[in-house]
C-alpha positions in Angstrom: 2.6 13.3 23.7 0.6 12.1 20.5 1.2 8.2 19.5 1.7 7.0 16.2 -0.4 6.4 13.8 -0.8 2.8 13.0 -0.5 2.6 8.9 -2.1 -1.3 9.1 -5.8 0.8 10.5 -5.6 2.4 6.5 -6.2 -1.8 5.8 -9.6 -1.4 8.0 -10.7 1.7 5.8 -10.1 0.2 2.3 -12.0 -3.1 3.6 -14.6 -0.2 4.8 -14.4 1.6 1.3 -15.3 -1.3 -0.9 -18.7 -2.6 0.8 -20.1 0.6 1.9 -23.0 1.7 -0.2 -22.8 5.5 0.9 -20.3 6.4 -1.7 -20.0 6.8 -5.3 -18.6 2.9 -6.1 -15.6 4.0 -8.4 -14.1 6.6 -6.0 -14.5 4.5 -2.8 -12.8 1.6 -4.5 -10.0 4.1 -6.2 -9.4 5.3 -2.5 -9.9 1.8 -1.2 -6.6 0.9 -3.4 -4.8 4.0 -2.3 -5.5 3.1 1.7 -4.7 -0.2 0.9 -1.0 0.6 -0.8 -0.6 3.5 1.5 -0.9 0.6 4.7 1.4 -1.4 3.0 3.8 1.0 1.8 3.9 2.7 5.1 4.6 -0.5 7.2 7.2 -1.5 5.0 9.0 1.7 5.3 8.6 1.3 9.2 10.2 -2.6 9.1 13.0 -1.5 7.1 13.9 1.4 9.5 13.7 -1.0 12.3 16.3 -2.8 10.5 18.3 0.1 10.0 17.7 1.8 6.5 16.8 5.9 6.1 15.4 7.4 3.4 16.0 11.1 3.5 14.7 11.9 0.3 11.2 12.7 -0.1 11.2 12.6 -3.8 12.6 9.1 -3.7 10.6 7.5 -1.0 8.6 5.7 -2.7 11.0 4.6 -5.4 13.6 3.8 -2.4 11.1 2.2 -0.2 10.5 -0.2 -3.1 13.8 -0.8 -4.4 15.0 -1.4 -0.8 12.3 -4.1 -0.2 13.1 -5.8 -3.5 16.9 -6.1 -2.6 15.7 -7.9 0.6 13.1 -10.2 -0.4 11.8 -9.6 -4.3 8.6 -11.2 -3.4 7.4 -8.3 -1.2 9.2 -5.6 -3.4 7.6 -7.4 -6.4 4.1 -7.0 -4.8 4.7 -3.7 -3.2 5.6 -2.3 -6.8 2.4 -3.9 -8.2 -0.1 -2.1 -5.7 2.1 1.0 -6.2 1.3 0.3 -10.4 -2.3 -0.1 -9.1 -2.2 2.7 -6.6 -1.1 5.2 -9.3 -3.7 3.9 -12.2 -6.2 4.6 -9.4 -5.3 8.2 -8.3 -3.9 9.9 -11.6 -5.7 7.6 -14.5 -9.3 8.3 -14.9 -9.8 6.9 -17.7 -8.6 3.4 -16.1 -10.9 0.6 -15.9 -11.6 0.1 -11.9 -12.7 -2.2 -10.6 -14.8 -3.7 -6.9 -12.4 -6.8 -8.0 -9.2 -5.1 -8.6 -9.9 -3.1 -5.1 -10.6 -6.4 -3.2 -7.2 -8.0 -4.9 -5.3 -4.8 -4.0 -6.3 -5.3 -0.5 -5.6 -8.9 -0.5 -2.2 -7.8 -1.6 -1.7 -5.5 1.3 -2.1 -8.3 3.3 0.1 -10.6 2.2 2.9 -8.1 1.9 1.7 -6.6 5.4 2.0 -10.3 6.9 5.2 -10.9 5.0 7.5 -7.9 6.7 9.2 -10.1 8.8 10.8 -11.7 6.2 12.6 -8.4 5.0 15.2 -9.0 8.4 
């Protein structure tokens, strides 16, 4: 029987990503921001399915994880969206400017939203 995987130890990689020298700086802190939205994202979706909500669609799972956290407290919906916006610029815009600050605020944004799911019951 295989456990599951704990989305909050994607937090422990991006906080990896962005002070280790090994890699190429811009595409450890791009992947930084997408671990750190990803272990946001992810727990979120788990807290509102402990509450009762599905999301069936895959196309939408995103967008529904999102719009279902804003409905219950805007605050973490609010700040969910934004690392989403950042998550997105970082995997799909190369030409955006990214940066070791922005990755250090998206993962200080995954934390407060991470710490802040209790308030979505």
């Amino acid at each position: 029987m295989s456990v599951a995987y704990d989305p909050q130890l994607f937090l422990e990689i991006a906080n990896s990503l962005l002070t280790d020298k090994e890699y190429e700086e811009k595409g450890r802190i791009r992947t930084a921001i997408g671990r750190a939205y990803y272990a946001a994202f992810l727990s979120a979706k788990k807290e509102l399915q402990e509450i009762g909500y599905s999301f069936a669609d895959v196309h939408r799972l995103h967008k529904d994880v999102i719009e279902t956290s804003m409905t219950k407290n805007s605050m973490i919906g609010n700040r969910l969206d934004t690392l989403h916006d950042h998550r997105i610029a970082a995997d799909y815009e190369m030409m955006a400017d990214i940066t070791l600050s922005l990755g250090k605020t998206c993962v200080r944004l995954s934390e407060l939203i991470i710490r802040s799911l209790g308030q979505l019951k």
